[in-house]
Gaussian input, Z-matrix of N, CA and C with variables (Angstrom, degrees):
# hf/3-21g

backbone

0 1
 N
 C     1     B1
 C     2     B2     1     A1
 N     3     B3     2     A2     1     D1
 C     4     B4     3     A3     2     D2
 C     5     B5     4     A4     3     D3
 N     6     B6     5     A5     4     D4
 C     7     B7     6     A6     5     D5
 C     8     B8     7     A7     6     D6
 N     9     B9     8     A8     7     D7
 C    10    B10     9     A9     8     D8
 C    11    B11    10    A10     9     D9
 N    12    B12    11    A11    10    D10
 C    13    B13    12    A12    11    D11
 C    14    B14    13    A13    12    D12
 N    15    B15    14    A14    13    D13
 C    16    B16    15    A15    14    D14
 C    17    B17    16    A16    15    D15
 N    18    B18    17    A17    16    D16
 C    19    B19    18    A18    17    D17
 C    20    B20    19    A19    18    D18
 N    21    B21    20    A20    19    D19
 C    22    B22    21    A21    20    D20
 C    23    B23    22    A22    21    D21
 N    24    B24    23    A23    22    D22
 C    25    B25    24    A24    23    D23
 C    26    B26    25    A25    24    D24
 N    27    B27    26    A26    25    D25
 C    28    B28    27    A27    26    D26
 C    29    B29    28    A28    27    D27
 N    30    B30    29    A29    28    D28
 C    31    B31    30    A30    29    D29
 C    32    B32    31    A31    30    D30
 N    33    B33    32    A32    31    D31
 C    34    B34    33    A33    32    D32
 C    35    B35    34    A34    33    D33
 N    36    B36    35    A35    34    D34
 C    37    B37    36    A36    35    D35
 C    38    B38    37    A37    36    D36
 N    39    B39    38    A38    37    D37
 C    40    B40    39    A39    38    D38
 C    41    B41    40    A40    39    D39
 N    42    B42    41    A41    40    D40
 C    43    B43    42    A42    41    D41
 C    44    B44    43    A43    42    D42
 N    45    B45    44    A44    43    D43
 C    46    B46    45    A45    44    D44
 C    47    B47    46    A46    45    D45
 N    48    B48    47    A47    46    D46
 C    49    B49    48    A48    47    D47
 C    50    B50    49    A49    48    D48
 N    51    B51    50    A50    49    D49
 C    52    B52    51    A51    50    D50
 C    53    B53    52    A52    51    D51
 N    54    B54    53    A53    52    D52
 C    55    B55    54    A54    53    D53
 C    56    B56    55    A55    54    D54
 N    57    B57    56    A56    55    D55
 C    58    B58    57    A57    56    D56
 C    59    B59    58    A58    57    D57
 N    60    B60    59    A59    58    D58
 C    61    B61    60    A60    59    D59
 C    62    B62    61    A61    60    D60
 N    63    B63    62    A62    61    D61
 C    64    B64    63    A63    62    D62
 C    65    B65    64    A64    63    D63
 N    66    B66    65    A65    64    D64
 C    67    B67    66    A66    65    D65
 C    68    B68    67    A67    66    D66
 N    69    B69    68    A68    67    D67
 C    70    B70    69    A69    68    D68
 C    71    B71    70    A70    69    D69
 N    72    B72    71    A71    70    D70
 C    73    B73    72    A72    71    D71
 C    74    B74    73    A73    72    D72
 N    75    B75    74    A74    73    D73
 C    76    B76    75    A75    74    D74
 C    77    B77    76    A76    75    D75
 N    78    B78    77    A77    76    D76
 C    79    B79    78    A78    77    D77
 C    80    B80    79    A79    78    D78
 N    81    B81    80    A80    79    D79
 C    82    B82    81    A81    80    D80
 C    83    B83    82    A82    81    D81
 N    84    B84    83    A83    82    D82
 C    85    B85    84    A84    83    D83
 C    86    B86    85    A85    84    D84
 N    87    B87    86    A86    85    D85
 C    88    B88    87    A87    86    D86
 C    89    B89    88    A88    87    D87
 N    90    B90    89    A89    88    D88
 C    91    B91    90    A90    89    D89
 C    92    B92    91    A91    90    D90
 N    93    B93    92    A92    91    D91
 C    94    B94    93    A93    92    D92
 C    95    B95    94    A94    93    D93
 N    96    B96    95    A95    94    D94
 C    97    B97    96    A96    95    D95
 C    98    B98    97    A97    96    D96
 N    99    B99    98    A98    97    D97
 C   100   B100    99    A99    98    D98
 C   101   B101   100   A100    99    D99
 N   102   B102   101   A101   100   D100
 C   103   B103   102   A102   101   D101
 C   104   B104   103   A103   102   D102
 N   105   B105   104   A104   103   D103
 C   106   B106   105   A105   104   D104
 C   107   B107   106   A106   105   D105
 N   108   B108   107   A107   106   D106
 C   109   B109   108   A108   107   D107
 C   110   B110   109   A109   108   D108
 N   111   B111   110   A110   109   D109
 C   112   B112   111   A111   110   D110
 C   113   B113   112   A112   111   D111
 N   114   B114   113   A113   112   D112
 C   115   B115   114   A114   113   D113
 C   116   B116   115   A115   114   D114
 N   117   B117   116   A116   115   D115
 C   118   B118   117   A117   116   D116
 C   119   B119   118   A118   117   D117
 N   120   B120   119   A119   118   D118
 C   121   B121   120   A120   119   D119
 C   122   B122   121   A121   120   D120
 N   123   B123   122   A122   121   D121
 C   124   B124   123   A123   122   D122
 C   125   B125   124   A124   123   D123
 N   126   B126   125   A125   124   D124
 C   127   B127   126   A126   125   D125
 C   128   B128   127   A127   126   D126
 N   129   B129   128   A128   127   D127
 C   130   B130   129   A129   128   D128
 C   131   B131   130   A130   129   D129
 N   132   B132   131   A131   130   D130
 C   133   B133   132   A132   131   D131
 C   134   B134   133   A133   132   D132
 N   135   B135   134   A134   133   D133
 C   136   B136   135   A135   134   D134
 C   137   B137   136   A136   135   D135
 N   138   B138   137   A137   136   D136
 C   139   B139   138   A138   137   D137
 C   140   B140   139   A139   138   D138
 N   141   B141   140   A140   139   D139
 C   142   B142   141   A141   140   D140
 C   143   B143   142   A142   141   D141
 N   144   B144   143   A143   142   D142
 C   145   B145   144   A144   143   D143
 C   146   B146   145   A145   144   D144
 N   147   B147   146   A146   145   D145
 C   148   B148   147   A147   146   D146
 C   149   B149   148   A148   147   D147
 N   150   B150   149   A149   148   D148
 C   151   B151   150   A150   149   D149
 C   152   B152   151   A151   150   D150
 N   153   B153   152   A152   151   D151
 C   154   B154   153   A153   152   D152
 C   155   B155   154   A154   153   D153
 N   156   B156   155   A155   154   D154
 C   157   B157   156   A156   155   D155
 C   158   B158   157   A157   156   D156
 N   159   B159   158   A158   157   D157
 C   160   B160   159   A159   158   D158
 C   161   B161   160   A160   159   D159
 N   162   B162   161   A161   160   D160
 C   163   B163   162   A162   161   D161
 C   164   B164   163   A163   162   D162
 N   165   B165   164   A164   163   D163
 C   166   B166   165   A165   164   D164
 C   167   B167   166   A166   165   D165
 N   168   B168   167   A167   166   D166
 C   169   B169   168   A168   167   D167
 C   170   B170   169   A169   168   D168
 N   171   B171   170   A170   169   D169
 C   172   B172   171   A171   170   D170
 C   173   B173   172   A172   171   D171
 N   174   B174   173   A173   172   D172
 C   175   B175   174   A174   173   D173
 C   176   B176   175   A175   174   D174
 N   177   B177   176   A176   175   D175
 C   178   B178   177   A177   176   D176
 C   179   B179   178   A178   177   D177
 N   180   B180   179   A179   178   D178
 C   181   B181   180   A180   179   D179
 C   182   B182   181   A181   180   D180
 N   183   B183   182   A182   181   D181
 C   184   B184   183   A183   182   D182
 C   185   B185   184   A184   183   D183
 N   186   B186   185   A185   184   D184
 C   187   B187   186   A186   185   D185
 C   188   B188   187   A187   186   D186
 N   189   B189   188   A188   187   D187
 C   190   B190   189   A189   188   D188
 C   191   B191   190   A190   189   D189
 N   192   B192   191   A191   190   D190
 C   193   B193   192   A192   191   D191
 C   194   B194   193   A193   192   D192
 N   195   B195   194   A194   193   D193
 C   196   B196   195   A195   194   D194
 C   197   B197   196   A196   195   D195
 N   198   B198   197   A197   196   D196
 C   199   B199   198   A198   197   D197
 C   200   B200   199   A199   198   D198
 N   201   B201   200   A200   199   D199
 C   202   B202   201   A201   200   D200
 C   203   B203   202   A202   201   D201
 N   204   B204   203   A203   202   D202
 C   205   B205   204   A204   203   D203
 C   206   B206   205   A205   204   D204
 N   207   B207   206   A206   205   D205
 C   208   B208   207   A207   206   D206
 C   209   B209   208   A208   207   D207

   B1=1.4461
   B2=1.5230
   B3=1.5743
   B4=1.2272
   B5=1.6533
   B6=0.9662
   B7=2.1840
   B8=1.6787
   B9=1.4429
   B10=1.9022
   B11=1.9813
   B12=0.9556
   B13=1.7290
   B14=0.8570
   B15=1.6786
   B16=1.1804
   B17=1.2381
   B18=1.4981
   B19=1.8331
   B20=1.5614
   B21=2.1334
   B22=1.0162
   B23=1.5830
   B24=1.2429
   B25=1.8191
   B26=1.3705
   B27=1.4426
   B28=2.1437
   B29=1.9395
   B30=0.9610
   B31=1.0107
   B32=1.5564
   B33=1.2510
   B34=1.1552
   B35=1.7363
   B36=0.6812
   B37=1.9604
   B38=1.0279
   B39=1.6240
   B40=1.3146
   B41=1.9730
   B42=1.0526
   B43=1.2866
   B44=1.6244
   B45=1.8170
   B46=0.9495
   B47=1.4123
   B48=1.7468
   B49=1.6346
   B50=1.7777
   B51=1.3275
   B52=1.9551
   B53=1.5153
   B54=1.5480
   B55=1.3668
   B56=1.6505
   B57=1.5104
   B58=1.0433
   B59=1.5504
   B60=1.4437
   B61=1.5725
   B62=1.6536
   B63=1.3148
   B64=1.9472
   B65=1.8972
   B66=1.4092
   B67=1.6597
   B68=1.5644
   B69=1.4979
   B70=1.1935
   B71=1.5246
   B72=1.1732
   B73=1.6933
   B74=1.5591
   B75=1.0674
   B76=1.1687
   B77=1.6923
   B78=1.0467
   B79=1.4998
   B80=1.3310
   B81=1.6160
   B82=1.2812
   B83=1.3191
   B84=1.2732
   B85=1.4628
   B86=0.9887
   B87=1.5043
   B88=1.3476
   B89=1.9999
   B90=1.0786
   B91=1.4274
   B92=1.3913
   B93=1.4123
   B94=0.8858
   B95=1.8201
   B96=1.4570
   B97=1.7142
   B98=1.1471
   B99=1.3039
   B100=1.6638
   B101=1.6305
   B102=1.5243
   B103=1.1831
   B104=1.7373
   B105=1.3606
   B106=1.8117
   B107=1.0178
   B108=1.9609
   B109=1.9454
   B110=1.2123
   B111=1.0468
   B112=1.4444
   B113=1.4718
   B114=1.5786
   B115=1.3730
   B116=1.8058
   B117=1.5040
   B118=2.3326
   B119=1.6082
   B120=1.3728
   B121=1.5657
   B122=1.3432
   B123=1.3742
   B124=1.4696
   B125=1.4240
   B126=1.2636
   B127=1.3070
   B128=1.3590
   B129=1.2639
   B130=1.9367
   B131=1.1610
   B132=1.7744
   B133=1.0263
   B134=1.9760
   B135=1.5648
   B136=1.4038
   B137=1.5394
   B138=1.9327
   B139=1.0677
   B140=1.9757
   B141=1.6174
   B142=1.2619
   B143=2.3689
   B144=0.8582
   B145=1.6348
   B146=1.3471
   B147=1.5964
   B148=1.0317
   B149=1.3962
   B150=1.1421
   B151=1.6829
   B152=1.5595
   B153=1.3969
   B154=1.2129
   B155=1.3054
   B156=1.6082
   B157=1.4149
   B158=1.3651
   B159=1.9147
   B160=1.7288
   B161=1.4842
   B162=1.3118
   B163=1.6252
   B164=1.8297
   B165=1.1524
   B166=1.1398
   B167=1.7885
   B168=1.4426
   B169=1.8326
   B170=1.6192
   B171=1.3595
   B172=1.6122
   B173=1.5900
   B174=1.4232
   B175=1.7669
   B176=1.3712
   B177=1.5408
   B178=1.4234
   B179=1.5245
   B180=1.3793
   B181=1.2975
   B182=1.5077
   B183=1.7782
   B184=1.0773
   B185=1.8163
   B186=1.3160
   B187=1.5740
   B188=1.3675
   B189=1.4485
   B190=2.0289
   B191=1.4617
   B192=1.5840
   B193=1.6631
   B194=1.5178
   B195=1.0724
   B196=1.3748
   B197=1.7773
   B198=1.1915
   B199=1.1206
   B200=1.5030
   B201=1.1810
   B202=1.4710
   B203=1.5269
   B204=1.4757
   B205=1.6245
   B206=1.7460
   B207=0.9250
   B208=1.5009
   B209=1.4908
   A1=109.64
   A2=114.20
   A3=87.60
   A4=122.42
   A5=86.44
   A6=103.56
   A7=94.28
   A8=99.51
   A9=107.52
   A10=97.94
   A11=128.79
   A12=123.84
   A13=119.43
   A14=137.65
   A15=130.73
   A16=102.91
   A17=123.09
   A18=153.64
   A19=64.42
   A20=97.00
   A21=122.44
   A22=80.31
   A23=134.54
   A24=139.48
   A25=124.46
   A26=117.48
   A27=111.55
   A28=87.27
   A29=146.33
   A30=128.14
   A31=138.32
   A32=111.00
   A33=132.00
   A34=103.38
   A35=92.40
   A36=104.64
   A37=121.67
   A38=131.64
   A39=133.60
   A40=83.41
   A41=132.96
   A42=119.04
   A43=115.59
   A44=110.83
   A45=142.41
   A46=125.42
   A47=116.45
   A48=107.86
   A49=77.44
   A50=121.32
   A51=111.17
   A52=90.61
   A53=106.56
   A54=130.71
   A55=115.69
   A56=103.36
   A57=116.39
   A58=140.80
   A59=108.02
   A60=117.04
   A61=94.96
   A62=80.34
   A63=97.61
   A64=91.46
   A65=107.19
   A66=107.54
   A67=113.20
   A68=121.02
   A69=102.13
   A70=102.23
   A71=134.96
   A72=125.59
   A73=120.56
   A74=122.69
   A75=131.78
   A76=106.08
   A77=128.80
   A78=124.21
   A79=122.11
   A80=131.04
   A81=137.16
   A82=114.27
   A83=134.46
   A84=156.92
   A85=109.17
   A86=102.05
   A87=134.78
   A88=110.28
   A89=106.38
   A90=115.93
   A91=110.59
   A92=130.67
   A93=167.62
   A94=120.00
   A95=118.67
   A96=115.22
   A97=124.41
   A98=115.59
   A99=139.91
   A100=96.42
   A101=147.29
   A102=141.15
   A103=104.72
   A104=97.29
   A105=104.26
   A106=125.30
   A107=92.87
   A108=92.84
   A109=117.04
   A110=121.32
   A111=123.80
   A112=129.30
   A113=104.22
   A114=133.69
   A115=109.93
   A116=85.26
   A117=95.31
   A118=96.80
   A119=121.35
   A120=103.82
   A121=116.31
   A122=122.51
   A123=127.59
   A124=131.84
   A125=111.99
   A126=120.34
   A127=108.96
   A128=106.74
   A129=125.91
   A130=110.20
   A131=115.15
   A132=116.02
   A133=151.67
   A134=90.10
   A135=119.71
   A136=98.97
   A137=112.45
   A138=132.68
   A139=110.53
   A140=106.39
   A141=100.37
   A142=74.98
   A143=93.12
   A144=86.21
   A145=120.81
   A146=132.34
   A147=116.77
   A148=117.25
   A149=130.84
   A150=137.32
   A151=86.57
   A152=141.91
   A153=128.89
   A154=109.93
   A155=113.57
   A156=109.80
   A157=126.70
   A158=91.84
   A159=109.10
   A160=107.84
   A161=131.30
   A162=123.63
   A163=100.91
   A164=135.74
   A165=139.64
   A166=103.61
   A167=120.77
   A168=138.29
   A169=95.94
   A170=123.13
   A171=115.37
   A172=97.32
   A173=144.80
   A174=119.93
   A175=85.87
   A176=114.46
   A177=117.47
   A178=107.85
   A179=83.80
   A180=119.54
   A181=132.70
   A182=117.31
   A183=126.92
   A184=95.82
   A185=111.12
   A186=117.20
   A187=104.95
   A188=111.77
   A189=105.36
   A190=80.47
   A191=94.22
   A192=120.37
   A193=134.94
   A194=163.43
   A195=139.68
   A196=101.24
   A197=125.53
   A198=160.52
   A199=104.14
   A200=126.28
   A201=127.75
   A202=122.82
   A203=95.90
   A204=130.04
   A205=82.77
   A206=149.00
   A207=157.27
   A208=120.33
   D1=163.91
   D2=177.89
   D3=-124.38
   D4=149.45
   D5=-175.44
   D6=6.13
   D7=140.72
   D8=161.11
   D9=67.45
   D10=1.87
   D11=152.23
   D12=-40.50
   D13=146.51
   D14=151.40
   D15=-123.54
   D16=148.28
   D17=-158.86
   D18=-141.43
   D19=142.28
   D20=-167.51
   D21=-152.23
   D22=85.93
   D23=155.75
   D24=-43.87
   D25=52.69
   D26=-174.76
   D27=-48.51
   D28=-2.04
   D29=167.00
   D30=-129.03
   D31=54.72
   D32=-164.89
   D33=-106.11
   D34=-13.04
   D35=159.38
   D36=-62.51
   D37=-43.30
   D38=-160.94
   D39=-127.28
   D40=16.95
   D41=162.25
   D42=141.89
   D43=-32.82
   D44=-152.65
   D45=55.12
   D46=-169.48
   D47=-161.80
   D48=-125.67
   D49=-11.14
   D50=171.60
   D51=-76.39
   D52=157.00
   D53=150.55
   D54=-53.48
   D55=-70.36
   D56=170.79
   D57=-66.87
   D58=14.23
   D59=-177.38
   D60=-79.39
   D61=152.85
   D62=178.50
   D63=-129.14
   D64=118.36
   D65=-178.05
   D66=-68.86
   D67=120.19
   D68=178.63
   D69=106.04
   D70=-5.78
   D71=166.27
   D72=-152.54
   D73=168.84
   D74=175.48
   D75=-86.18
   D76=111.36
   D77=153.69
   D78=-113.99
   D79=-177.59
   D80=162.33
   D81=-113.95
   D82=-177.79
   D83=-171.06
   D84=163.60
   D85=125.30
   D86=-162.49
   D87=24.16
   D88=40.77
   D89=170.60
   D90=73.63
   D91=38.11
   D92=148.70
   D93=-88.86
   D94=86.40
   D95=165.09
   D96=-60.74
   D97=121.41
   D98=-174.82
   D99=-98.73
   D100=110.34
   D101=159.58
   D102=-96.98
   D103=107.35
   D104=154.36
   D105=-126.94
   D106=75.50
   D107=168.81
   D108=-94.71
   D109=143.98
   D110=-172.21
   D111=-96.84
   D112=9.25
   D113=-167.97
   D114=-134.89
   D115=34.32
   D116=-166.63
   D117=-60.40
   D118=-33.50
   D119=-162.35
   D120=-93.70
   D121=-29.01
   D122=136.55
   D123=-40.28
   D124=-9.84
   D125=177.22
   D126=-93.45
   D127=-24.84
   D128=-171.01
   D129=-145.38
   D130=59.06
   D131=159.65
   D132=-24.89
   D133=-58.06
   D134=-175.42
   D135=-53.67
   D136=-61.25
   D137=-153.29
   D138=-85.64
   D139=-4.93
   D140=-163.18
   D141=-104.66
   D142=-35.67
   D143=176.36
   D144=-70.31
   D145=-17.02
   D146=159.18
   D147=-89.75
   D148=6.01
   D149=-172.64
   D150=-102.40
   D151=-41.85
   D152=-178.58
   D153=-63.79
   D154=-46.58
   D155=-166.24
   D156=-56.04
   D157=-47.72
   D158=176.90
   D159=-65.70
   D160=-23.39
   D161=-175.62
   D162=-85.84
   D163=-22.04
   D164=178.01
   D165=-74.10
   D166=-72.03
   D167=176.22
   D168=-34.05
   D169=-49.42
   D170=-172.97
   D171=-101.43
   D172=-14.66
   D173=139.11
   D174=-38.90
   D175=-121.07
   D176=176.24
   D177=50.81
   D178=-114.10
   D179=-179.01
   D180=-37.76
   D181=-15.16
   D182=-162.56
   D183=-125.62
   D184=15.89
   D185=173.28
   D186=-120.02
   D187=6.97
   D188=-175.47
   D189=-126.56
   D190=152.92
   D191=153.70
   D192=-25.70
   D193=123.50
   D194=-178.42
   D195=-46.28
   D196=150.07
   D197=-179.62
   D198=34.38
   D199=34.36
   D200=176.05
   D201=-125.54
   D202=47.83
   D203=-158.67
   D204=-72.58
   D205=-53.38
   D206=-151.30
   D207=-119.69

């Protein structure tokens, strides 16, 4: 990869899918950022609740008819 990347591990909880993730910290390799926090949506509250909401409204939304929401 190259220099100044960031690898972002959503699974560094259960082990992760990088080699190089460490669960629980931010490191580098070869100048490359590895993030394995294991607490990302607590970290980004506001932003992890509107990504739930909108991915739930279009489930929702993508199991009814066009306009026969009700």
């Amino acid at each position: 990869m190259r220099p100044g990347s960031v690898i972002v591990d959503l699974a560094s909880e259960s082990g992760g899918n990088v080699e190089t993730t460490v669960p629980g910290k931010l490191t580098y390799h070869h100048n490359v950022a590895h993030i394995g926090y294991t607490d990302l949506p607590s970290r980004l509250p506001g932003q992890a609740s509107t990504l739930f909401s909108n991915n739930v409204a279009n489930y929702l939304l993508s199991m009814t008819p066009p306009g026969k929401l009700c």
